[in-house]
N, C-alpha and C positions, 0 to 999 in steps of 0.2 A: 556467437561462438563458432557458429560453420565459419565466417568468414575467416575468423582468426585462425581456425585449423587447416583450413583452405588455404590461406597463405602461408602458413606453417609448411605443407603437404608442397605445394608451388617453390617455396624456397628449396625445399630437400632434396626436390625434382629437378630444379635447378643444381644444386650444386652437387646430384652423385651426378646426373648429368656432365657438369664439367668438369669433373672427376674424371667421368670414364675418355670424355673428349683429350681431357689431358692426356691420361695414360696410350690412348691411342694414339697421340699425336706423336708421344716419346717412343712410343712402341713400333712407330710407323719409321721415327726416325733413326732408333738402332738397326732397326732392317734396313732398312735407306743403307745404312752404314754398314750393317755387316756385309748386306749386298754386295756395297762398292770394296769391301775389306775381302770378300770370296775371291773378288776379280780381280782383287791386285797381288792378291795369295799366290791363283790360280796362274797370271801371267807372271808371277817372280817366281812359281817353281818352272813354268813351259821355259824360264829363259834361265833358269839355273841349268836345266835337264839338256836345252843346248850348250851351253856352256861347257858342262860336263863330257858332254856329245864327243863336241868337238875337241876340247884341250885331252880327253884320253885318247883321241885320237891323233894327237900331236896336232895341232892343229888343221886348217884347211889353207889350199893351195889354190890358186889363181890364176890365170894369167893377167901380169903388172897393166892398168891400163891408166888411163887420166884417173877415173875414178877408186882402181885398186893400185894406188903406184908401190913401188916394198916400202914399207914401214921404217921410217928413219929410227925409230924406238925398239926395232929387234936387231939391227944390223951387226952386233955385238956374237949372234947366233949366226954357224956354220954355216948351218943351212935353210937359212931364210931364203934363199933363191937357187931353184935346182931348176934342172934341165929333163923335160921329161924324154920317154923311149920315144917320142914322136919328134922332137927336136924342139917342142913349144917350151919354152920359159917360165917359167910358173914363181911364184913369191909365196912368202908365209904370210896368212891373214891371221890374225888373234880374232877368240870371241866376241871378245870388247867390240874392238872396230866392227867387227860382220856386224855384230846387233846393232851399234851406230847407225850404220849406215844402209841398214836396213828399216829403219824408226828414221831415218831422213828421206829414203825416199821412196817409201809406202808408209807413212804415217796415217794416210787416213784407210787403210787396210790394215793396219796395226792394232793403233787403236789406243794402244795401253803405250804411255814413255817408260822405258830403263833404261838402268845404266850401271857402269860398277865406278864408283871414286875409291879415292884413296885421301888419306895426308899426304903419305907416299907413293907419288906414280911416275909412271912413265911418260902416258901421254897427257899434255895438259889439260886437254878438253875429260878427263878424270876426275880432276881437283874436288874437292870436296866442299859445298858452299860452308855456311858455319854451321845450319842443322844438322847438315850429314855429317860433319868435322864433329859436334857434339858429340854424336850418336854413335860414333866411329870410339871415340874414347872414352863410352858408356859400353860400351861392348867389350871392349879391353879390357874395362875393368871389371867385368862381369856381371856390371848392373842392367843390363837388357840381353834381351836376345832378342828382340823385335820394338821398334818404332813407327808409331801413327802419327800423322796430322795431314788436317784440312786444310789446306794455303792457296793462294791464287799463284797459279801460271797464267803469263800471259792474257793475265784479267781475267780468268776464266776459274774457278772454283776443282781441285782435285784431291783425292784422297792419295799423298805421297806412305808409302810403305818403303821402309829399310829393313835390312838383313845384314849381320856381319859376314863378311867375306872369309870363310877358312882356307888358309895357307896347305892346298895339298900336293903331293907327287909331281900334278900332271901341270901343274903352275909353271913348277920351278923353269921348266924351260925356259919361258920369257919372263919369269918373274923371279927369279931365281937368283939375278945378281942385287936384289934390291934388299935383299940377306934376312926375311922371314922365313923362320922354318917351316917346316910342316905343321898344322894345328892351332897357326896363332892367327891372331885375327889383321889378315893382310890390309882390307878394306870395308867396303860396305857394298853390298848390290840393291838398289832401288829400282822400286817402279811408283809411277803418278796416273791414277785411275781416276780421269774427267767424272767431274761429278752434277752436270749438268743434266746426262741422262735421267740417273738414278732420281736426283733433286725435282726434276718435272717428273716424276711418279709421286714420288713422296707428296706435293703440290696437290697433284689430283688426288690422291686420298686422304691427303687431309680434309682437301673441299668436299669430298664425298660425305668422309666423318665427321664434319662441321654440317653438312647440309640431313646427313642420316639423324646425327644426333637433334639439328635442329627440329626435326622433323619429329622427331620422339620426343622432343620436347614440349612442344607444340600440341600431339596426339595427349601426353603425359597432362599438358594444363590442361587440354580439355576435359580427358577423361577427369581429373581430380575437379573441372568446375562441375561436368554430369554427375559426379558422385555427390561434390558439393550440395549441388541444385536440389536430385535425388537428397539428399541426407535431409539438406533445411526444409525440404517439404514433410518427409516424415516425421522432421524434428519438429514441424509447425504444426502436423495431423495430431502428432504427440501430444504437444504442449494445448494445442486446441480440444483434443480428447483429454487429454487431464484438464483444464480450464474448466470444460465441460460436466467432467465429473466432479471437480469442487465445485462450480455451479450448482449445478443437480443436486447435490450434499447440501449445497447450504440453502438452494432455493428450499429444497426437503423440510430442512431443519429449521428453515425460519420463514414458509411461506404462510401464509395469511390465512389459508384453507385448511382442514384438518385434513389430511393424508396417509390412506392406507395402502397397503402392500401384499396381496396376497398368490397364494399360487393356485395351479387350477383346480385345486380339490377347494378353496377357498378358505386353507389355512392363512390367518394372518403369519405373515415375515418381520413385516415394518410398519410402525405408526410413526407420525412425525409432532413433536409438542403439542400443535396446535389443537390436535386429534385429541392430547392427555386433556388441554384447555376447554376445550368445548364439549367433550362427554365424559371428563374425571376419571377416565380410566388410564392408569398407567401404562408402560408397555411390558413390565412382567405380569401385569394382569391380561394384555391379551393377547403375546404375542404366541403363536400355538393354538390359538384359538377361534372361532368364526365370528363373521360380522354380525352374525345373531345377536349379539351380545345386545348391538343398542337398536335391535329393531323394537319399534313401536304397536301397540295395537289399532294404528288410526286407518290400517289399509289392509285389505283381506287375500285371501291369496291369490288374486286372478292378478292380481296388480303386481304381486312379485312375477308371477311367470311371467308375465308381458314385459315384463322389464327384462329379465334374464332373455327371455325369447331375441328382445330387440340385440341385445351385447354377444349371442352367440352368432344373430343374421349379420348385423350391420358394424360390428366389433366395438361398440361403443354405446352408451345410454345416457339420456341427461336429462334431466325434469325435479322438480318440488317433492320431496319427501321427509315424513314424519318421523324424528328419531326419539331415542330418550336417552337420558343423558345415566348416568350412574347412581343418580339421587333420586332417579322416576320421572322426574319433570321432562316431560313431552316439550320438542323444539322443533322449527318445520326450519329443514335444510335443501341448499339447492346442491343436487350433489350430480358429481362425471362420474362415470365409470368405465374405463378403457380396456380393451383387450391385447396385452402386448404378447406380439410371435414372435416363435425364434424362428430361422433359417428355413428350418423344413414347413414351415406354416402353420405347427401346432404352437397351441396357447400355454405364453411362459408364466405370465402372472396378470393377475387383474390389475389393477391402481383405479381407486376410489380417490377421491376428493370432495369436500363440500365442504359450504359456510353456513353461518346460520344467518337466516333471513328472516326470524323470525316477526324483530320489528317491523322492517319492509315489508313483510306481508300484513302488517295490522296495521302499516299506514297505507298500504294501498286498501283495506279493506276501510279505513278513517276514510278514504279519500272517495272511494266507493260510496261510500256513504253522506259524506258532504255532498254531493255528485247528487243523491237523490232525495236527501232529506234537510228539512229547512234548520240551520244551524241554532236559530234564537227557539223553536217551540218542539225543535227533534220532530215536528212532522212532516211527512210525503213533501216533497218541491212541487212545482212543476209537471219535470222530466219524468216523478216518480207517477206522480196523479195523471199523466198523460196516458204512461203505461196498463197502471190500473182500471183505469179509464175503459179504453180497448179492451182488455182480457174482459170485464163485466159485462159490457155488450156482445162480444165473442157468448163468455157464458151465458145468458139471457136469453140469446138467438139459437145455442145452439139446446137450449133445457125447454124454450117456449115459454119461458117467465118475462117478467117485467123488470127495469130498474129504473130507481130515481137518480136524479143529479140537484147538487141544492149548491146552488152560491151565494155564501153570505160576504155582505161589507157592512162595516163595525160603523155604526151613528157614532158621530163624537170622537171618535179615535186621533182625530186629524185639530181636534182641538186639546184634547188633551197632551198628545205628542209638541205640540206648539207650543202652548201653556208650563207644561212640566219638564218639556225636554225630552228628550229619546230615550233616555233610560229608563223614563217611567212608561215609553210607551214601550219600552223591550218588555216590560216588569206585567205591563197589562194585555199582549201580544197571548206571553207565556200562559198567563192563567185562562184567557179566554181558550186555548187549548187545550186543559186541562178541563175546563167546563164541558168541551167539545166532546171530550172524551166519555164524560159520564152519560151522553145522550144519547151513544150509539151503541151498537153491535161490535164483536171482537171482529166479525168478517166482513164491516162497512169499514171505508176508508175515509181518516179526513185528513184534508192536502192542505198546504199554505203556497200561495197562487204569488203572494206577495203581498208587500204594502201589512194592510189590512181586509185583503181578499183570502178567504178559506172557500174548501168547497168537501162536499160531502156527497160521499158513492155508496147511497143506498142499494144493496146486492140482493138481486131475489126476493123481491115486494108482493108481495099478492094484490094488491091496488094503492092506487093515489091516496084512500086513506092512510096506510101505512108511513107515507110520505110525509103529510100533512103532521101526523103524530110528533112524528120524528120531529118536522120544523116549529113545533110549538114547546117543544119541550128543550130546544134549543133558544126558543125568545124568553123561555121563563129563568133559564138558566142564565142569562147575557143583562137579562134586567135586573136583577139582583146585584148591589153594591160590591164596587171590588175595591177593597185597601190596596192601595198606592203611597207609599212614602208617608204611611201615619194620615193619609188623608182618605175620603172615601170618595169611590167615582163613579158616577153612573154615564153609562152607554149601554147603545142597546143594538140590533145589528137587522138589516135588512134583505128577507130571504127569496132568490127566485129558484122555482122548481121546475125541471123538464123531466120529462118521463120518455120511455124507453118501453115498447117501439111509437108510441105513438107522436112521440113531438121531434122522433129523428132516430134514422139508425147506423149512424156514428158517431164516435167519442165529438169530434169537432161540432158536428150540430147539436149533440145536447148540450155542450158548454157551450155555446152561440144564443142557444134557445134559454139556458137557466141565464143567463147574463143580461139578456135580454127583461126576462123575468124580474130577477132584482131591482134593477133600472127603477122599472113600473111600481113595484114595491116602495123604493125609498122617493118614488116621485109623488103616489097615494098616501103618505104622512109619515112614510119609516116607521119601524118597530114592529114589521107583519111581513107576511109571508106570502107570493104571487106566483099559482102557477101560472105556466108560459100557455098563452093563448097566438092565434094567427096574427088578432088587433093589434099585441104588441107590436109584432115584427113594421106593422107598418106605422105605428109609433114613432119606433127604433129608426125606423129607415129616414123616419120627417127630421127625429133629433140630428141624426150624419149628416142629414141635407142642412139643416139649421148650421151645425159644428164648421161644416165649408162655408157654410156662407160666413160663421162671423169671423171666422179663421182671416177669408179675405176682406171685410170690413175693417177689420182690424190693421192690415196693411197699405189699404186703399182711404183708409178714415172718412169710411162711411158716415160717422157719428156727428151728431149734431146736440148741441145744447141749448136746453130753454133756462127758464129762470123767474123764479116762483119770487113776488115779495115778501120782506118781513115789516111789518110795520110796528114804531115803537109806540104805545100806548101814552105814553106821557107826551109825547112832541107830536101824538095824532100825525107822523109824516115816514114816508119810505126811506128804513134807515141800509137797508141791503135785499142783497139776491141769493135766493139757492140756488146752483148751477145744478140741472137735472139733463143728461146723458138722454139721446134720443134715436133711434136707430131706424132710416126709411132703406129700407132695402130694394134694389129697384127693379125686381118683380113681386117680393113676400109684402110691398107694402110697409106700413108701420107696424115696427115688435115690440112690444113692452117691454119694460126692462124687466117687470115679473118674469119673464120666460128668459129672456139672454143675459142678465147678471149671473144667477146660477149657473148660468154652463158657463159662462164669462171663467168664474169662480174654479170651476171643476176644470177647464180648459189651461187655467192658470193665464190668462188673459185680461183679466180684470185689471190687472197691474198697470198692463198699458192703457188701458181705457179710462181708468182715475186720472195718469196725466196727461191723457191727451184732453179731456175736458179740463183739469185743472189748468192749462196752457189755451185754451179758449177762453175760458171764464176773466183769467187776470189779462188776455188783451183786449178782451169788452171791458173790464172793467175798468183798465188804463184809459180807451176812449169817453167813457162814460166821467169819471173826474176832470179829464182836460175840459169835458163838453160842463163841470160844474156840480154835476151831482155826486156829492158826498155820499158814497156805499159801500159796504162791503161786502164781500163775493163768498161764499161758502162754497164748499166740494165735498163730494161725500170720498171719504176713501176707505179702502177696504182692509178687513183685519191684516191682509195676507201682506202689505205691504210693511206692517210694521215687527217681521223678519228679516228685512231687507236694511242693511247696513247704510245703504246708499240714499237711502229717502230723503234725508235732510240736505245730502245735496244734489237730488233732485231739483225739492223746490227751490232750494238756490238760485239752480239755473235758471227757473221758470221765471220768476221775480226779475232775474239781472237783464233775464231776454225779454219779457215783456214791461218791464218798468214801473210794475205792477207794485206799491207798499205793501212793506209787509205786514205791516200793523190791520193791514184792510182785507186781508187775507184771512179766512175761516177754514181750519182742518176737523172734518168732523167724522167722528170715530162710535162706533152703536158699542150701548153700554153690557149685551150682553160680550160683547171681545176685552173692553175694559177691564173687566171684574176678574181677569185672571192671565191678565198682562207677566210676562215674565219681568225678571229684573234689567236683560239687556232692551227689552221693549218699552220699558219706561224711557230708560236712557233715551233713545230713539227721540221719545217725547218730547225729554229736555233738551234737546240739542233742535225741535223746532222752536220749542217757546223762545230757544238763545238767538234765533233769528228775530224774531219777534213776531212769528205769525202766534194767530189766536185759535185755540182746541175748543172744541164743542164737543159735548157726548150725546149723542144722538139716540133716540127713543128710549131715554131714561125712564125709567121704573118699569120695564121688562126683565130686568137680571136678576130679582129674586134673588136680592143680594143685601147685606148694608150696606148704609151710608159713607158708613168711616175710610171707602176706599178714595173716597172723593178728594181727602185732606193730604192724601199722599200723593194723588196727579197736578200735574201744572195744567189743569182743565180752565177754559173761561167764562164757558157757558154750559148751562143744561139744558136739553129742550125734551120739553116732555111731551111723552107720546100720545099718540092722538088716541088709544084707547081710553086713558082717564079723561081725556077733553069730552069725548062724546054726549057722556050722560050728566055732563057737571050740573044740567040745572035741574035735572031730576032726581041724582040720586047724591045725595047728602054727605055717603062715605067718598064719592068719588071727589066732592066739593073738598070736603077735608085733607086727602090727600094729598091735591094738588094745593091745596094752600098750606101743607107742611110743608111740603119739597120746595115751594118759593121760600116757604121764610128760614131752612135751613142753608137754599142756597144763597141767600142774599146775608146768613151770618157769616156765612163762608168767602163771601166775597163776590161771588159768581154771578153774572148774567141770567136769566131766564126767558128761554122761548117756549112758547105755548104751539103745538102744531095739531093739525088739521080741522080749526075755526071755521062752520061753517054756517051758525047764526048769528044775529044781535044778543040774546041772552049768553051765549059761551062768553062773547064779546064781555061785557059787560059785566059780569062775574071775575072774569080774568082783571079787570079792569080794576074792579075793588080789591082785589088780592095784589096788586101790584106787582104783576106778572108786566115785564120789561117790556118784551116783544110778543107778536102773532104772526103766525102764519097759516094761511087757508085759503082754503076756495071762498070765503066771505069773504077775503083781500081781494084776492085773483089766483087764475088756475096758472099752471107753467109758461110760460110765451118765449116765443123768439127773440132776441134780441134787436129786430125792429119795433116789434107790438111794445116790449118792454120800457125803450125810448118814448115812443108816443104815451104811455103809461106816467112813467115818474114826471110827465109835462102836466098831469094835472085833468087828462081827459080821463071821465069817465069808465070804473072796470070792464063794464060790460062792453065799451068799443073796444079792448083789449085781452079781450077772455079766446081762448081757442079752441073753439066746441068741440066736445069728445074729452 
C-alpha cells in the first residue's frame, strides 16, 4: 500500500512539477517576448519622436556630400537646396533617409533596424516587403493598429513590430504630392528587435528552471520516499502491533493454560476459557472478584506470603500450587504469576497462568516410587533398603541400641520358577511377602534385593534373641504350603543374621556379613537360620577363591574325565562307561565334584562343563569302538540345561565332530528334575531321542513321586539309586522295592541299572531280579581313560582301580 501511494504521491510530484516547469517555461517566454516587444516599442516611439523632431521642423539641412548628395526624391521642393548666411550649401535631408543612414552606418551602436515603407513611396529602398504590404492594408482598413512577428533577418531570429504611418501637416512637404491627406494612413513605420539577446536569457532560465525544478523534484521523491519509508515503518509497527494484539487475543483465548488478569488490588479483569475449563468458574462468576476464590486449603499462609513476597522483589513467581476447582476437588497446578508496569514503574496488573499437572505429579510420584519399591511384591528395592539401611545404623549409633539385618534366599524358588514358569514364580514371590509381612514390626523394614533375595531391618533389638525370634517365625511362616495355580508348593528360605554394632558398623558390612551368613546357612542343609560369625568370613573368602579358580578352569579346561564300568548281568561282560568330570587344580590339588558341581550350578557353569566332558567322553569313545570294544558312554547333565533351546544341537555337533554314534550315546537326567519337567522341556527330550541318543533317569526312586510320569518321557533307562541298593540283603522292604521298580520297568520297556554295587550278595540278588546292568565299586571305581583300556582287556579290577 505505501508503495502504491508512494508512487501515486511521485507521479503528482512529477507532474505539478511539470506543470509549474511548463508554466515557467511560457512565463519565461512572454517575458522573453514582452522584453523584446518593450524594446521595439521603445525604439519605434525614440524613432517616431525624431521623426516628428525633425519633419515639424521642416526637415534638417546638410551640407551635400558623397554621402548626403540632395535627394533626387524631393527635388520637386523649392527649397531642397538653400544657401546658408555663411555661403555653405546646404540640402534637405528627410527623416527616412537620416534614420537610414544612420542604422547603416552605426548599426552596431543602434542596435534596433527601422524604417518607414509605404505601397506608396518615393524612395525605393521604402517599398514595403509583402508583411508590411499586408499590414499596411490591415491598418487601412482599420483591423490593426499594431503588428508582431518573429522572422529571421539575415539568419538571425528578430521580433519585427509595425505601426501605421499617420498622414500629418508636417509630411506633406515631401510627401505631399503623393495626394494622402492629413490622417490617412500614408504607410507603416517598423522596427526589428535581434532576439538573440533576449533568447540566450530565456535559454539560461529555463536551464536554471529545469535544473531548480529538477532539483525539487528530486528533494520532492526523496522527501515522499522518507515519508514513504517513515509511514511503512509505522505502518509495519502498526500492523505488527495489531498482529500482536490479535495474537495476544487469541493466544488468551485459546492458550493451553488457564489465564487470569488482574489489577493491583487483585481484582480479577479477565479469565481466559481455559481458566472456565479447568476450575468451572465462569467469567461473570469472577470477574470483579479475587483469586481467592479457587485457593485451596493444602498450603498455610507463610507459603502465600513468600510467594507474594517473591512477585513484589523479583516481579514474577513460579512453582507447584494446590487449587480447587468449583466442585471442591483439590488439583495441584503449576502456575506464573507476573508483574506488569506501566511507564512510571508502578504495577498495572498481575497475569496468572497455570496448567494442571496433576497427573504429572502422580506419575512422577508412580515413578518415584517404582524408583524405590519392587514392582511384582510393592516392597522396598534395593536403593530403598540401601537407604533404610543407613538411617537404622545412623539410629542405633546415635540411641546406643542394637540392630539386626537378616537375608533370606527362598529354597526351591529357582525350581519352581523353572518348572511352572515365571508367572507362578511372580504368584509365589508376591505371597512370600505377604508372609514376610505378618512376622515383622510396622517400624522393621522388608526389601526385595531381587531374584529371590529379601532381607529384613530389624530397628532397635534389645539382643540377638530378638533376632533369632524374628528369623524363626519367618521359617515357620515360608514352610507352610503355598497354592500355586491350583497346585501346592513347598519352599522353604535360608536365613543369615549380622548384627549391629557388633558384626559391622555400616549398612555395607552388615549386608556383606548377613550374606555371608546365609551362604553358611543354605550350605548346613537350608531351612535354618545362621548368625554371621569371623569363621564364616573365611569360609566365604575360600568359596571367592574356589569361584576364581573354577571361573578360570572352566576357560583353561582344567577338567578331566574318568569312567566308571557298567557291567551287564546276563552277558557277565563290560557293556559301557559313565563319564565322571574330574577337577586337578594345580595348586588346591583334587576337588570333588561334591564341592564344584554346586557352585558349577549357582555360577551357572555347569552347562559348559556337561559339554565339555560330554565332547571328551564321545571322543574316547570313538577311539575305544575303532580299537573293538563295543560301549556306550553316559554323561551326566544338568537340569539347567534342559531350558536351553539349543541342546539338541549341541549334541549334534558333538556326535558330527567326534563321530561318536548316537545310538551309543547315554544322556542322563536325575529323577528329582524329571518329575516336574515343563512342557517345552519335554520337547527338548524328544528332539534328543529324534537323534537317536538314549535318556537314562538317574537316581530314580528319590522323587517321591509316581510312576505314571515314566509312560509320558521317551526315557530308556532307569538306574536305581544306590540308596535302595545298599541294604538289599538285609532289609526285605528294600529287596521288594527294587524288584518292583525292575519289573515295572521292564513292563514298560525300559533298561535297568543298579548303582553303587559294592558286594557279591547285592550282586547276586540283583542278579535274580533280573536287573540288566551294575555299576560299583564291586566292578571298579572311576579311572582314566588309560586304566580304563587296560580294564575292558580283561586284566584284573584291582590292577585298574584308582586308590582314593
Amino acid at each position: 500500500m505505501v508503495i502504491r501511494y508512494g508512487a501515486g504521491a511521485v507521479l503528482l510530484w512529477t507532474v505539478l512539477l511539470g506543470l509549474s516547469l511548463w508554466w515557467n517555461i511560457g512565463h519565461q517566454k512572454d517575458t522573453t517576448f514582452e522584453l523584446a516587444l518593450n524594446t521595439a516599442r521603445s525604439a519605434f516611439n525614440k524613432d517616431l519622436a525624431y521623426r516628428r523632431w525633425a519633419s515639424g521642423h521642416g526637415g534638417v539641412y546638410v551640407e551635400p556630400s558623397e554621402k548626403t548628395p540632395p535627394s533626387p526624391w524631393m527635388s520637386h521642393l523649392p527649397d531642397r537646396d538653400i544657401v546658408a548666411n555663411d555661403g555653405r550649401l546646404l540640402t534637405l535631408m528627410n527623416p527616412a533617409y537620416m534614420l537610414r543612414e544612420m542604422m547603416a552606418d552605426y548599426g552596431e551602436d543602434y542596435g534596433i533596424k527601422g524604417r518607414i515603407v509605404g505601397i506608396v513611396y518615393l524612395n525605393p529602398n521604402n517599398e514595403a516587403d509583402a508583411w508590411e504590404a499586408e499590414a499596411i492594408r490591415q491598418f487601412s482598413a482599420g483591423r490593426l493598429k499594431e503588428k508582431l512577428e518573429v522572422s529571421a533577418l539575415d539568419g538571425k531570429p528578430y521580433l519585427r513590430l509595425i505601426k501605421p504611418f499617420i498622414m500629418e501637416e508636417s509630411c506633406q512637404k515631401c510627401h505631399g504630392h503623393l495626394g494622402f491627406p492629413n490622417g490617412s494612413v500614408r504607410g507603416a513605420v517598423g522596427v526589428s528587435v535581434p532576439m538573440e539577446p533576449y533568447l540566450e536569457v530565456e535559454a539560461q532560465t529555463i536551464r536554471a528552471l529545469a535544473v531548480s525544478h529538477g532539483g525539487f523534484w528530486l528533494v520532492g521523491v526523496l522527501g515522499i520516499g522518507l515519508i514513504g519509508r517513515r509511514t511503512a515503518r509505522r505502518l509495519k509497527e502498526k500492523a505488527l502491533a495489531d498482529e500482536e494484539t490479535r495474537l495476544a487475543a487469541h493466544v488468551f483465548r485459546n492458550a493451553m493454560e488457564a489465564t487470569i488478569i488482574t489489577d493491583p488490588r487483585g481484582r480479577i479483569l479477565r479469565i481466559n476459557p481455559m481458566f472456565t475449563e479447568l476450575t468451572g468458574y465462569g467469567e461473570a462468576e469472577v470477574v470483579g472478584g479475587n483469586p481467592r476464590i479457587i485457593r485451596s486449603d493444602h498450603h498455610d499462609a507463610d507459603f502465600y506470603k513468600e510467594m507474594w513476597q517473591a512477585i513484589y522483589r523479583d516481579g514474577r513467581w513460579q512453582g507447584e500450587i494446590w487449587n480447587r476447582r468449583k466442585d471442591g476437588r483439590v488439583f495441584v497446578a503449576w502456575e506464573s504469576i507476573v508483574a506488569v508496569y506501566d511507564a512510571a514503574g508502578a504495577i498495572r496488573y498481575f497475569i496468572g497462568s497455570f496448567s494442571d499437572i496433576t497427573e504429572q505429579v502422580e506419575a512422577q510420584r508412580h515413578i518415584l516410587r517404582l524408583a524405590h519399591y519392587d514392582v511384582l511384591t510393592d516392597l522396598p528395592n534395593r536403593v530403598l533398603f540401601q537407604d533404610r539401611l543407613e538411617r537404622a545404623v545412623v539410629h542405633a549409633l546415635r540411641h546406643d541400641r542394637q540392630a539386626a539385618l537378616l537375608f533370606l534366599d527362598l529354597d526351591g524358588f529357582k525350581k519352581v520358577n523353572d518348572t511352572m514358569g515365571h508367572r507362578a514364580g511372580d504368584e509365589l514371590l508376591k505371597e512370600v511377602a505377604v508372609r514376610l509381612r505378618g512376622c515383622v514390626r510396622m517400624t522393621d523394614t522388608i526389601a526385595r534385593l531381587g531374584g529371590d533375595e529379601f532381607t529384613v531391618i530389624l530397628d532397635e533389638i534389645s539382643s540377638a534373641g530378638d533376632a533369632a525370634l524374628v528369623a524363626e517365625k519367618i521359617l515357620a511362616a515360608l514352610r507352610a504350603p503355598i497354592a500355586i495355580e491350583g497346585r501346592e508348593v513347598f519352599i522353604g528360605t535360608s536365613i543369615g543374621i549380622s548384627l549391629f554394632p557388633d558384626d559391622g558398623r555400616s549398612g555395607d558390612e552388615l549386608l556383606k556379613q548377613a550374606d555371608t551368613a546365609m551362604y553358611q546357612a543354605k550350605a548346613a542343609g537350608k531351612g535354618r537360620f545362621n548368625f554371621y560369625s569371623a569363621e564364616m568370613t573365611k569360609r566365604e573368602e575360600h568359596r571367592l577363591e574356589l569361584e576364581m579358580a573354577l571361573r578360570q578352569a572352566v576357560e583353561e579346561e582344567q577338567f578331566h574325565v574318568h569312567y566308571q564300568p557298567k557291567k551287564n548281568l546276563a552277558d557277565d561282560r563290560i557293556t559301557g562307561f559313565e563319564a565322571l568330570v574330574r577337577w586337578q587344580h594345580p595348586s588346591l590339588g583334587m576337588i570333588s565334584p561334591l564341592d564344584f558341581i554346586p557352585l558349577a550350578e549357582e555360577m551357572h557353569l555347569v552347562d559348559r562343563i556337561d559339554l565339555l566332558v560330554m565332547r571328551q567322553a564321545c571322543r574316547q569313545g570313538r577311539i575305544w569302538l575303532d580299537q573293538g570294544h563295543d560301549v556306550t558312554m553316559a554323561v551326566n547333565l544338568s537340569g539347567v540345561n534342559f531350558s536351553v533351546d539349543a541342546l539338541p544341537d549341541q549334541v549334534r555337533r558333538v556326535l558330527e565332530d567326534t563321530g561318536f554314534p548316537a545310538d551309543h550315546l547315554e544322556l542322563e537326567i536325575t529323577e528329582s528334575f524329571v518329575i516336574d519337567l515343563a512342557v517345552d522341556q519335554r520337547e527338548v527330550m524328544q528332539r534328543l531321542r529324534a537323534l537317536g541318543v538314549m535318556l537314562a533317569i538317574d537316581d530314580f526312586g528319590t522323587g517321591y513321586s509316581s510312576l505314571s510320569y515314566l509312560k509320558r518321557l521317551p526315557v530308556n533307562t532307569l538306574k536305581i539309586d544306590r540308596s535302595f541298593v545298599r541294604d538289599i540283603a538285609r532289609d526285605s522292604r528294600d529287596m521288594m522295592l527294587v524288584s518292583s521298580i525292575i519289573g515295572i520297568a521292564h513292563s514298560l520297556g525300559l533298561k535297568v541299572v543298579a548303582e553303587g554295587i559294592e558286594d557279591l550278595d547285592q550282586l547276586s540278588i540283583l542278579g535274580t531280579q533280573e536287573c540288566d546292568e551294575i555299576q560299583g565299586y564291586y566292578i571298579a571305581k572311576p579311572m582314566s581313560a588309560e586304566l580304563a583300556g587296560i580294564f575292558m582287556t580283561g586284566a584284573p579290577a584291582s590292577h585298574a582301580v584308582i586308590p582314593g
